[in-house]
N, C-alpha and C positions, 0 to 999 in steps of 0.2 A: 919578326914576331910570328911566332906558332899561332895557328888555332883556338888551341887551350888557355894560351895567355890573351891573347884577344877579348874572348869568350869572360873572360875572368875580372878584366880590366872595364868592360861594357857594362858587368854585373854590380862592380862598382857604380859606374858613373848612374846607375837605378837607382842605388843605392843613398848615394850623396845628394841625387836630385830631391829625394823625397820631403825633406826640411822644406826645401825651395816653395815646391808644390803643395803642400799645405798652408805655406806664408803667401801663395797667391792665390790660390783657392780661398784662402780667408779675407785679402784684401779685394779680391774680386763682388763677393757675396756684400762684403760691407759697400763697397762703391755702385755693385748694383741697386743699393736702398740708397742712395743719393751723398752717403758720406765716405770723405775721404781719409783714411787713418795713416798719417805722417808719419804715427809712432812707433810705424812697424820696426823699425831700425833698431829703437833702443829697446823698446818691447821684447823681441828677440835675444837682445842680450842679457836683460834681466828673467826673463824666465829661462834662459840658458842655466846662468850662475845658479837661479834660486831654485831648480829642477834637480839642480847637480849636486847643490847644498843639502837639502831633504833625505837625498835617496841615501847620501853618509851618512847623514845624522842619523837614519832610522834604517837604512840598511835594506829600504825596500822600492823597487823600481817603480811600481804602482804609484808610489805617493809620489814620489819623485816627478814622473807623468802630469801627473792629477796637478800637483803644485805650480808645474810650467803651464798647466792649459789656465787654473785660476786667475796665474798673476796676467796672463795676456787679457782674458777678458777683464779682471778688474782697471790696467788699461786702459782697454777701447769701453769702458764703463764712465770713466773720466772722461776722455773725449765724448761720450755722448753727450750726457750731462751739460758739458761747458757746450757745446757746441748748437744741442738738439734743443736744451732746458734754458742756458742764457744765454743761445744765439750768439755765441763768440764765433771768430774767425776758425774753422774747422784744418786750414792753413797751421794759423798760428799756434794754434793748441796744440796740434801735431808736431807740429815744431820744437816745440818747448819743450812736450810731453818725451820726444826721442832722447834730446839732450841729457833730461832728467834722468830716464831711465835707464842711458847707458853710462851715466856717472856714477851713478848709485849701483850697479851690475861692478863696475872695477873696484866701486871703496867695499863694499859688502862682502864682495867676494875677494879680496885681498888676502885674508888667511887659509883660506883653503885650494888656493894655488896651488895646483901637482898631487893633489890628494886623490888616492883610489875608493872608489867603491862601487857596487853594482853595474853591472853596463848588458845592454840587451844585446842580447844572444841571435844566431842566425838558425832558421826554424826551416827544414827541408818538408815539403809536401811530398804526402806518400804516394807515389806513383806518378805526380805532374813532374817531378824533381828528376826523375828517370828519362825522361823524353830528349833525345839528343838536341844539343843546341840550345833547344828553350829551355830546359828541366836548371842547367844549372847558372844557365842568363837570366831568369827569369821567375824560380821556383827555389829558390835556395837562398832564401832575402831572410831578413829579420821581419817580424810583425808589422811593426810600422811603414816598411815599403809597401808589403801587400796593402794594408790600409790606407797607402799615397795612390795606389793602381783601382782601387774602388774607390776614394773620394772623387778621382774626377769623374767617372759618369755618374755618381751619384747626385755631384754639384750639378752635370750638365743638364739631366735629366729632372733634377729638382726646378733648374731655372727657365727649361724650356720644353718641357712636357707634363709640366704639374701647374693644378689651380692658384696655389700659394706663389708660384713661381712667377707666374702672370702677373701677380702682385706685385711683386718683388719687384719684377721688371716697371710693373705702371708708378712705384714711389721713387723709383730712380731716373724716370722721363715723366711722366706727367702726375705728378700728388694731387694736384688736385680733382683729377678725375675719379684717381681711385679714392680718394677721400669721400666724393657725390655717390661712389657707388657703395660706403658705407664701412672701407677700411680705416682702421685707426693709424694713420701716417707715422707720426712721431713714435708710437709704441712700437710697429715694426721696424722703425729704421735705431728705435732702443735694441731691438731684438738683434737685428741683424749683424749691428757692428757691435756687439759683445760676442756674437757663434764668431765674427770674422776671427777679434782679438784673440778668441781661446783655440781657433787653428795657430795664428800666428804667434801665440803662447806655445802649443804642441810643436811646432816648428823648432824655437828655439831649444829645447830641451830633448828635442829630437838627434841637434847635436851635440849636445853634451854627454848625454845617456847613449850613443851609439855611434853618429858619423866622424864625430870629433870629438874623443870620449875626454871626458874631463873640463876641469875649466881652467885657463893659463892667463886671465886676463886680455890688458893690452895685447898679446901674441895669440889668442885664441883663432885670429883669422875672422871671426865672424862681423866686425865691424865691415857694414857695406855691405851686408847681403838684404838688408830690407830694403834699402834701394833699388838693388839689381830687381827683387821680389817685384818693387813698384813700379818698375821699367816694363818687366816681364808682361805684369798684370797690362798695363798698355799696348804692349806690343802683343798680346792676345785680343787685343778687343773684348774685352769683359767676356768673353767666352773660355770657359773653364779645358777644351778640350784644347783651342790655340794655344792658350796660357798654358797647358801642360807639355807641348811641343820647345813651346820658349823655355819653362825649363830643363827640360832634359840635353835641349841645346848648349845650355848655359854648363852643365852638368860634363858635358862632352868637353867645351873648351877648355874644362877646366883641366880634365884628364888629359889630354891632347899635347898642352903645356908639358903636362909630366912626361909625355910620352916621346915628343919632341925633344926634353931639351939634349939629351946626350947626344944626338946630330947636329945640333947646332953650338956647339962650346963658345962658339964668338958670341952668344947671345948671353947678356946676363942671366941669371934663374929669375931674379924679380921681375923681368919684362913680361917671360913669359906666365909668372904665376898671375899677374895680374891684368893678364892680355882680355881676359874674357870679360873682363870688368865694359873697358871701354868699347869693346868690339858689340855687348849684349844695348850699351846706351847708344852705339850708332845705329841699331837697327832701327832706334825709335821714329831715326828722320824718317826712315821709308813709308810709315805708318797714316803719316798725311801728306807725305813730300809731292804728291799727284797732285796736289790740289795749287801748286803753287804757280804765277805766273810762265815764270823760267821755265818750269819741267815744260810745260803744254808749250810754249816756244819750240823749245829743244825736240820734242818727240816727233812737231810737226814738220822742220827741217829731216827725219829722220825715216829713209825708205818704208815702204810699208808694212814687211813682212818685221821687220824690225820696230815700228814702232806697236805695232799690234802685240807682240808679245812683251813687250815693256811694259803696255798699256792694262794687258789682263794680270801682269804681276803688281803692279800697283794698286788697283782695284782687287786683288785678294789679300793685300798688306795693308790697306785701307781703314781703320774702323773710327766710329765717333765716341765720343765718351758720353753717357745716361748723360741726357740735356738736362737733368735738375742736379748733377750731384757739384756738392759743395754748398745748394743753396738753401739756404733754412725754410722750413714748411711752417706758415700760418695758417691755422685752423678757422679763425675769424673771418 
């Protein structure tokens, strides 16, 4: 493998991640306000389909956009609702809400299967795009990559360098503080997991309209990326800049596979197309695996210089989940 295909292949895997990265940036935001949205899964495929449907019918990418981000927040609008308003299982609802919405994404979209129309275009920067190495790794994207490359510091800086951010953080660990200190709980965790749903609306139609143009149904591929999304978002530690590392890893494997399989012929294509799947849910053990009897066993049988570096990689894959989320907020 050349240079140039290398270079070419990595600009890809920017590229592909980007869906990823705003379905975890939106799931992150929502869980930092204490609720957790199950429905990313089917969310995703429905504003997949209905993003893809729009932009035919009307021939215009815009709507097309706008349609995927509505249908995700109207979504996590229903999950709040059931969830925030009458205190249903935030579990359950998600639950329900995914199945629903990716059944309704294969009947709805059924006829327009294999049909062409608008798809987003890749946009070079005038003089970044120049720059050897980066210019066309990195500057030579469609719009919505750049906009995946400024959401996360915007999320990260939003969550931990801003006064609302504070917030954000105190309704996802402690409501009722920030509650005494005069924020309206239940209104910003309405807020928040509707911005979450309309990323993870922008996600799904992100592959329809560009990574994975079209809609193919059942074969689309996209069944199982809101879960990987929900792995991801954990295996970030609700920090937006982790969480963007886990996807573009995810992003990697998946290319890797493709790039792999011609050296391997003994291996089927399916193992490896969907190698990243299970390899993204293994890393989840690592994430609290230190905490467990055995590991502290294990480490302490284990020389020193060896268990010391086991030890600070544990404790940097470590994180805890916002201690209020999932649980409903009384204001009484």
């Amino acid at each position: 493998m050349n240079m140039d295909t290398l270079i070419i292949g990595l600009a890809g895997v920017l590229a592909s991640a980007a869906p990823v990265v705003f379905a975890v940036l939106g799931e992150t935001i929502s869980e930092r306000a204490g609720v957790i949205n199950l429905s990313m899964n089917g969310s995703i495929l429905l504003a997949a389909m209905g993003g893809f449907v729009i932009s035919v019918k009307t021939g215009s990418l815009f709507l097309g956009f706008v349609s995927g981000i509505i249908i995700g927040a109207l979504v996590a609008l229903v999950l709040a609702f059931s969830s925030i308003t009458l205190k249903q299982s935030q579990v359950a609802v998600g639950f329900v809400l995914t199945m629903v919405c990716r059944d309704l994404s294969y009947f709805l979209g059924n006829p327009y299967m294999g049909l062409t129309g608008p798809r987003l275009s890749s946009w070079s920067i005038p003089g970044l795009s120049q720059i050897p190495v980066l210019g066309p790794l990195l500057f030579r994207q469609d719009i919505l990559t750049y906009l995946s490359y400024i959401g996360i510091f915007i999320a990260w800086i939003w969550i931990y360098k801003t006064r609302p951010g504070l917030i954000l953080q105190g309704i996802g660990e402690k409501p009722a503080a920030v509650f005494v200190r005069g924020a309206n709980v239940n209104k910003l965790r309405y807020l928040y997991t509707v911005i979450g749903g309309a990323l993870i609306g922008l996600a799904g139609v992100t592959y329809s309209l560009s990574v994975k143009y079209g809609w193919k149904g059942t074969i689309s591929g996209l069944d199982g990326i809101g879960w990987i999304a929900l792995s991801i978002t954990i295996f970030g530690g609700w920090n937006p800049l982790r969480a963007a590392f886990g996807c573009y890893l995810f992003a990697l494997l998946q290319w890797l596979g493709l790039v792999l399989q011609p050296s391997l012929p003994n291996i089927p294509s399916q193992v490896l197309q969907v190698a990243p799947f299970p390899l993204m849910i293994l890393t989840l053990l690592f994430v609290n695996i230190g905490n467990a009897e055995w590991v502290e066993r294990t480490l302490a049988a284990m020389p020193e210089p060896t268990r010391k570096a086991i030890s600070r990689l544990l404790r940097a894959l470590h994180a805890s989940p916002p201690a209020a989320l999932g649980v409903p907020f009384e204001s009484e």
